[in-house]
N, C-alpha and C positions, 0 to 999 in steps of 0.2 A: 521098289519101283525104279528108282536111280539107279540099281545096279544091273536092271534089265534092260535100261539105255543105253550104260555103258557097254555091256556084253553086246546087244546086236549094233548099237555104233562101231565095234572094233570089227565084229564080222566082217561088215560092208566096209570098214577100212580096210581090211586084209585082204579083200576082195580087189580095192579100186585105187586107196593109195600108192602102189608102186608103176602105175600107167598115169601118174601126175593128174591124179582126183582127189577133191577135196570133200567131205562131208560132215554136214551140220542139223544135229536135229533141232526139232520144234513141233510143237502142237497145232491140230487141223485148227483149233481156235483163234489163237495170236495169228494166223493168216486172216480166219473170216471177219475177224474183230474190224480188219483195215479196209473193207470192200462192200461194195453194193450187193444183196442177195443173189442178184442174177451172176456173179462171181466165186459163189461159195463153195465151196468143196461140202459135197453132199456126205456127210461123216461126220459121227461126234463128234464134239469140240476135245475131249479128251484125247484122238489119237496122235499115235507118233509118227510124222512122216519125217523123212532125212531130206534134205536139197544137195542136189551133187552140184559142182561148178569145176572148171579146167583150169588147170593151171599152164603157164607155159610149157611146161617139160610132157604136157602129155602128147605134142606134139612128134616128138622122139621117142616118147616113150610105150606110146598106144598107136600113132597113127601111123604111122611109117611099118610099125611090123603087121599090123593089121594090113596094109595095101599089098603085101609080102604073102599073107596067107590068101589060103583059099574060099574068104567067107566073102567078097567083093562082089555085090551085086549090080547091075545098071541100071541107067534110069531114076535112081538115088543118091543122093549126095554124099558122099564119101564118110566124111566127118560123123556128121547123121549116122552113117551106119557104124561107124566102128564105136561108136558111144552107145547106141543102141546093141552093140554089140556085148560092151562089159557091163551094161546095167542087167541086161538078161545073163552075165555071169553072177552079178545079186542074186538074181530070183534063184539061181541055181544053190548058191550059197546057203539058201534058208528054204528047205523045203518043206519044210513044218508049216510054214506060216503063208497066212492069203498074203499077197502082196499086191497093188498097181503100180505100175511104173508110167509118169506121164512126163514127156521129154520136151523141151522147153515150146518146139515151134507146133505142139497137138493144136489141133481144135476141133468144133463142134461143128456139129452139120451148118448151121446157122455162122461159122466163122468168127463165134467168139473163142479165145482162147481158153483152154483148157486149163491153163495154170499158167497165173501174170507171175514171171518168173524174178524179177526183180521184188516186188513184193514178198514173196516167198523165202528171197535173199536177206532181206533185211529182219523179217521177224524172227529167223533162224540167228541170227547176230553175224552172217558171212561176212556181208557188205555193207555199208549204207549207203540205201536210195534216197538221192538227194535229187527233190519235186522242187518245183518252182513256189511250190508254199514254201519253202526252206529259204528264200530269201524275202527278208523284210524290205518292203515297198520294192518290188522288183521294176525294173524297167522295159519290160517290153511292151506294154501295153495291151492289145490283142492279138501278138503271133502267138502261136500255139509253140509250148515250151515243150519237148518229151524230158522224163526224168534220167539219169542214169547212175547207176552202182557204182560205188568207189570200194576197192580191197585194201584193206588197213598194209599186208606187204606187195601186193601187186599190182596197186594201183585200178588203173583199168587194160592191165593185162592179163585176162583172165574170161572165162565166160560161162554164163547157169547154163546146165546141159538138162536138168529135168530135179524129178521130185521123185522117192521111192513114198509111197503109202501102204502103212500094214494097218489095214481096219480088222479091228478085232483085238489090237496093242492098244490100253487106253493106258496113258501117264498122267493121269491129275495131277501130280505133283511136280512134274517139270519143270523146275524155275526159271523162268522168262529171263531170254539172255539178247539184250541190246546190243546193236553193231556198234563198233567205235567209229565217233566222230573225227573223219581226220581229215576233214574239209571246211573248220570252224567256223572262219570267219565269211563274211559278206563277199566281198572284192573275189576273194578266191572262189566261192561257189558261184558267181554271177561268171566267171569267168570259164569254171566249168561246164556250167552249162551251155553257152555260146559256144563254147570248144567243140563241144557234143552236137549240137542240134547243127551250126554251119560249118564249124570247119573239122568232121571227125575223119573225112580222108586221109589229114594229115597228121593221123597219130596222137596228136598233142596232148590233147584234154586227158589221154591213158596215164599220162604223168605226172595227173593233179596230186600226188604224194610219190616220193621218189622212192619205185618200186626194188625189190631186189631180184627181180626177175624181169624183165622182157621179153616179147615174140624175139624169136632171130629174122631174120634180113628174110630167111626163106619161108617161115609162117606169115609175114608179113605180105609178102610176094602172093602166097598161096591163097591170105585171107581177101588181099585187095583184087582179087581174078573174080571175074564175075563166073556164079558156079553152072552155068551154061559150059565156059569151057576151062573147068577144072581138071576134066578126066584129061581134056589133052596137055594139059601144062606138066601135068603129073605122066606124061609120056607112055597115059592107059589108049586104048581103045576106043572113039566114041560108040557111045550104042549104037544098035543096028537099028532101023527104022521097026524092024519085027523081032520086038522082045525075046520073043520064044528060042529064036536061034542064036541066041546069046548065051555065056555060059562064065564063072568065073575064069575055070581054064583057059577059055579062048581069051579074055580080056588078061590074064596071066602068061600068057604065051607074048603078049607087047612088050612087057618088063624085059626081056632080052634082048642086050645090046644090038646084037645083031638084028633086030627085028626094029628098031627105034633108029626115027630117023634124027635123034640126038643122042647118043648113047651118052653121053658124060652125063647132060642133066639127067636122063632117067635116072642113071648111077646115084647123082647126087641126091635126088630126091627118095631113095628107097632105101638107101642107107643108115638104116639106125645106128644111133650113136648116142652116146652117153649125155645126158645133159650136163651143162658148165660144171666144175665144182664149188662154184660158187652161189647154185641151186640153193635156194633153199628146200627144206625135206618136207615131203607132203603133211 
């Protein structure tokens, strides 16, 4: 059974790790086990699903050539698609098998989440979600605390993009693999958390463990644009008010200097380019 985890774990690595993706299985159970029924992933507790999450270099490494091709849709958020794009290169990878794919921001008619994706990080052993139950006698009293994922090398430079599910895969025997604590003590998570909840504009709280990776100055840039007006930061086309006469081409046809009324940024922003070498390797 271990080695049927291992073999479709490498699939879906072969598939997603060189566009700077990460992937972790775990069982539909060690999810349901942390959550209220109205949250459960309706599926044995036996199956195997993987959690995808981004690393800095996917930036460069998926996003930038994905804006380059021709699968750029409008009306959609960029990111959104191009992850959405290499996870349906998963399903492609494995046609044998049923598979769902649900990508971090889904949800249900009713606007609960489809899959609390933090949670899903931490029972996978990615990340640890570190909750304001994680600090003893906390002090806030009654402001509402949100939790957030620390990555043992990236810190919180990194982000859950979704969950692959292959019901029909049961691994009973998959040993429960815990995230590492690398936010031990009191001081420091009371600190990341305040980091998180008021001051995350300013990056900080991402470096509650000194990552080996960072966003660059220009994910940075890209991620703090509110995604209204991303397409134009990205030197794309706004959509037209009528969907229909929109086209990837035509929104393809802006990437040309001569057609942008900044030709250097557009330049700089579509130019793939190799991550640091001081990357670390997915």
């Amino acid at each position: 059974m271990e080695s049927q985890v291992t073999e479709l774990k490498k699939k879906i690595e072969d598939t997603l790790c060189p566009f700077g993706f990460e992937v972790y299985p775990f069982q539909v159970a060690w999810y349901n086990a942390l959550l209220p029924p109205a949250f459960h992933l309706p599926l044995p507790g036996p199956t195997l699903a993987f959690l995808v999450l981004s690393t800095p270099a996917m930036f460069d490494q998926a996003f930038k050539p994905f804006l380059q091709s021709c699968h750029l849709q409008p009306l959609t958020d960029p990111v959104d698609q191009c992850v959405a794009y290499h996870l349906g290169r998963v399903r492609e990878s494995l046609p044998e098998l049923q598979m769902e794919v649900i990508a971090d921001y889904e949800v249900h008619p009713n606007r609960r989440p489809k899959i609390l994706a933090q949670t899903a990080a931490h029972v996978a052993g990615a990340a640890y979600y570190y909750q304001r139950q994680d600090v003893e006698a906390d002090p806030w009293g009654t402001q509402h605390i949100s939790g957030v994922c620390i990555h043992p090398r990236f810190g919180g430079w990194f982000a859950i993009r979704g969950v692959v599910l292959l019901p029909g895969v049961e691994v009973p025997d998959l040993p429960p693999t815990k995230p590492l604590d690398c936010v031990p003590a009191r001081a420091d998570r009371i600190a990341l958390l305040e980091g998180f909840n008021f001051h995350w504009r300013d990056w900080a709280y991402r470096d509650a463990v000194t990552p080996q990776e960072r966003y660059s100055e220009e994910q940075k840039t890209y991620f703090s644009t509110p995604p209204a007006q991303r397409l134009a930061l990205l030197g794309l086309a706004q959509p037209s008010e009528k969907p229909s006469s929109s086209s990837p081409e035509l929104l393809l046809n802006t990437l040309l200097p001569n057609k942008s009324q900044n030709p250097s940024r557009t330049r700089g922003w579509l130019s793939p380019r190799a991550s640091p070498s001081t990357s670390p390797g997915p």
